[in-house]
N, C-alpha and C positions, 0 to 999 in steps of 0.2 A: 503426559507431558505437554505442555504450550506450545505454540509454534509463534514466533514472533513474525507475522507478515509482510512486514514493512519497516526494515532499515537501511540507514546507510552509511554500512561500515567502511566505503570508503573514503569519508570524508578527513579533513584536517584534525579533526577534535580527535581521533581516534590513531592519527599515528605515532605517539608516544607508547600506548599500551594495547593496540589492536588485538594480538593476541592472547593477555591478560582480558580483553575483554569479552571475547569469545569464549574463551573456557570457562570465565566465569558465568557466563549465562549457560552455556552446557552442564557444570554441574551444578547448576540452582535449577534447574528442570526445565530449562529451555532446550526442544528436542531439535527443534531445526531454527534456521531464521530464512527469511527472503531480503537480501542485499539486494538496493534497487538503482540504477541508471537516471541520471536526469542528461546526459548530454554524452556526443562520444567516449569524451576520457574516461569518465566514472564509469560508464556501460564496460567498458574495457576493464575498469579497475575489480567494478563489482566481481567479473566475472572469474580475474587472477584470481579472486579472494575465495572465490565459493570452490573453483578449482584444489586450492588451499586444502578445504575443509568439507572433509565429506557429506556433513549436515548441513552446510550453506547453501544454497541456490541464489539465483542472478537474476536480474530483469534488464532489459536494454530499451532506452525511451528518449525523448528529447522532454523535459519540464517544458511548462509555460513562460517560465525566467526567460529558457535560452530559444524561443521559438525563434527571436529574428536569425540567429547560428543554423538553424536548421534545412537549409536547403534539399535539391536533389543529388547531388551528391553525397552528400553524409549520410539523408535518411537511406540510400542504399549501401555505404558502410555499415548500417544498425543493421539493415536487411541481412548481411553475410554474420554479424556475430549474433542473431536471433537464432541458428543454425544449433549452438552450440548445445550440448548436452546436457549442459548446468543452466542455460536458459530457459527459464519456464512460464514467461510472461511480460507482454510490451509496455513501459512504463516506466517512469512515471511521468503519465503525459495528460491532457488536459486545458484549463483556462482558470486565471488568477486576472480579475481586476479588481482588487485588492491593490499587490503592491504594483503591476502595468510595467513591469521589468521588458517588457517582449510590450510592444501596439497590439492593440486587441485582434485589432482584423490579422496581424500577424501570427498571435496566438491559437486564432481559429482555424486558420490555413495551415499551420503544424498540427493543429488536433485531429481534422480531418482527412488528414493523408494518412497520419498515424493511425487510425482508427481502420484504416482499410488497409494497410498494410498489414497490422494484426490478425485481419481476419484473412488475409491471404495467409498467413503462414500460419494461422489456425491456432494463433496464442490467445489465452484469455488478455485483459486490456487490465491497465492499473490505473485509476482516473484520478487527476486531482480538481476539485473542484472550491474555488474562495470568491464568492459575491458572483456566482456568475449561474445561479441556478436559472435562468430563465433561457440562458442562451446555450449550457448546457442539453437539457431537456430539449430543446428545438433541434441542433444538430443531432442528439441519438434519436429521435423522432424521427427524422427526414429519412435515415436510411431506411426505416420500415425491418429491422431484422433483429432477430433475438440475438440478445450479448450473450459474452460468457466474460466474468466479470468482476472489479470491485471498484468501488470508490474510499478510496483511502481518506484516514482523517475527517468522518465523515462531520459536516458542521451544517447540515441541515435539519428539517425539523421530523417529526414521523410521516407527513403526507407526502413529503418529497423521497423519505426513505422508501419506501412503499410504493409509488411512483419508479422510483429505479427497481425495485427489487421485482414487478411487473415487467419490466424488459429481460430482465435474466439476472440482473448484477448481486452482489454482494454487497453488504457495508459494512465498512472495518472501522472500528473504535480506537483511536487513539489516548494516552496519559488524559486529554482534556473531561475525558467523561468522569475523572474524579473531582476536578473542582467543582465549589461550591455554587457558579455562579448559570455553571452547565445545563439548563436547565431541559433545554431543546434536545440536547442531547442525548441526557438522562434518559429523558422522556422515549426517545426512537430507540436509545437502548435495551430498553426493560420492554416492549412493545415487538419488535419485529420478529419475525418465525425464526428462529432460534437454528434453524438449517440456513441461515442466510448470514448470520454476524461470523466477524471476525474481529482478532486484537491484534495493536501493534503496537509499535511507541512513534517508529515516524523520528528516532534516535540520530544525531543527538539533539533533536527538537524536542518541547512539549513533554517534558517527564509529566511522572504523575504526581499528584501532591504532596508525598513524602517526600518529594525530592524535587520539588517546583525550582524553578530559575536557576537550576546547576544542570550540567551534562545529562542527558538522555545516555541509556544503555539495554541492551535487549533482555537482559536479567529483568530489568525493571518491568515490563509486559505483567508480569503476574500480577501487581496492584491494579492495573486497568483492570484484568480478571475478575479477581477481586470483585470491585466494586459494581460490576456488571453484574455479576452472580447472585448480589448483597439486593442488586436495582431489581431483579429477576425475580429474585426470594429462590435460587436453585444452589444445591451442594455446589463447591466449587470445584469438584469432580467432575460432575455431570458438564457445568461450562466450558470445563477442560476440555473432556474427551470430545464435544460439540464442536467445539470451533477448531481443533484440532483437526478434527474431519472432515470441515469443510474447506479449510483450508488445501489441507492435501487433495477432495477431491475438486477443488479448484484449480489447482497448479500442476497435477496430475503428477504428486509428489510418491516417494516408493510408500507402501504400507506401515512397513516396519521404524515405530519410533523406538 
């Protein structure tokens, strides 16, 4: 069964039919999901929800949207709900100068606090990274220390994915690796050591092409699959049980799907 790595069910789009949509990725063969945190509330909400639901898990993180919100106070609120039992990794944090919602240099100054606080409390890290690979790469450079790790939604090319995956990280493929125009991605797709990918949708963002420009949903993850598998030339078994497994052994998830 799949594991959807990177959702966020707490968001607006999903409170109409939240738990409609839960179940429905549970009996479509989605075995767990990871509900992710981009700033206190949602860190808080994610984790009501995985509380909820026994296959849910939580992440607690500040986005790069909300870096300038992120002070020292708050990031030691995340610190007490990191605690939590359904917490299983710090994120989703990172740098976007794309859309610059958050000043760069304020972006960076939330990443790098983040990035050491995770490793204080001994969580793998959930990265986002949008037009910022070079400054990316520089900060996890500097620290000089092996991750434990992914970068979510990954939109670089295979030297850069290879590049992270050299520090310790993961990279997670979201819905975009089915469009046609994908190309880079494709490419890092069907390419990296197959102990190192993961799938997600990144919901309700970025569905996958059956279902382009409408609502994302965690059921959905299997057409990314899918097409990884297809990019791969592997059963889509074998991709399954793959990334299923690293996944759990990434987030240090129970055995039993």
């Amino acid at each position: 069964m799949l594991i959807d790595s990177h959702a966020h069910l707490d968001m607006a789009d999903f409170d109409a039919d939240r738990d409609l949509v839960i179940e429905r990725a549970r009996s479509g063969g989605v075995a767990r999901i990871v509900t992710i945190g981009i700033d206190l509330a949602s860190s808080i909400k994610a984790i009501e929800i995985a509380r909820e639901y026994g296959f849910v898990y939580a992440t607690v993180g500040y986005h790069p949207h909300n870096a300038k919100q992120a002070d020292a106070k708050v990031l030691e609120k995340l610190r007490a709900l990191a605690s939590d039992a359904k917490v299983v990794a710090w994120g989703e944090i990172g740098l976007d100068f794309f859309r610059r919602h958050s000043p760069p240099e304020l972006q960076v100054r939330a990443f790098e606090r983040q990035l050491d606080m995770a490793f204080e409390q001994e969580l793998p890290v959930i990265i986002h990274d949008r037009d910022a690979h070079p400054d990316l790469l520089r900060i996890l450079k500097s620290r000089k220390r092996q991750y434990r790790g992914v970068i979510h939604c990954f939109s670089g090319n295979y030297d850069l994915a290879m590049a992270l995956i050299d520090m310790g990280f993961h990279i997670s493929f979201p819905g975009t690796v089915t469009y046609k125009n994908a190309l880079d991605t494709q490419a890092a797709a069907s390419r990296i050591p197959l102990e190192r990918l993961l799938v997600e949708t990144d919901c309700p963002y970025l569905a996958p092409a059956p279902f382009r420009g409408k609502r994302n949903e965690p059921l959905y993850v299997k057409h990314t699959a899918e097409k990884i598998a297809q990019l791969r030339q592997l059963d889509f078994k074998q991709l399954e049980k793959a990334t299923s497994a690293n996944t759990t052994r990434l987030f240090s998830l129970p055995d039993n799907l």
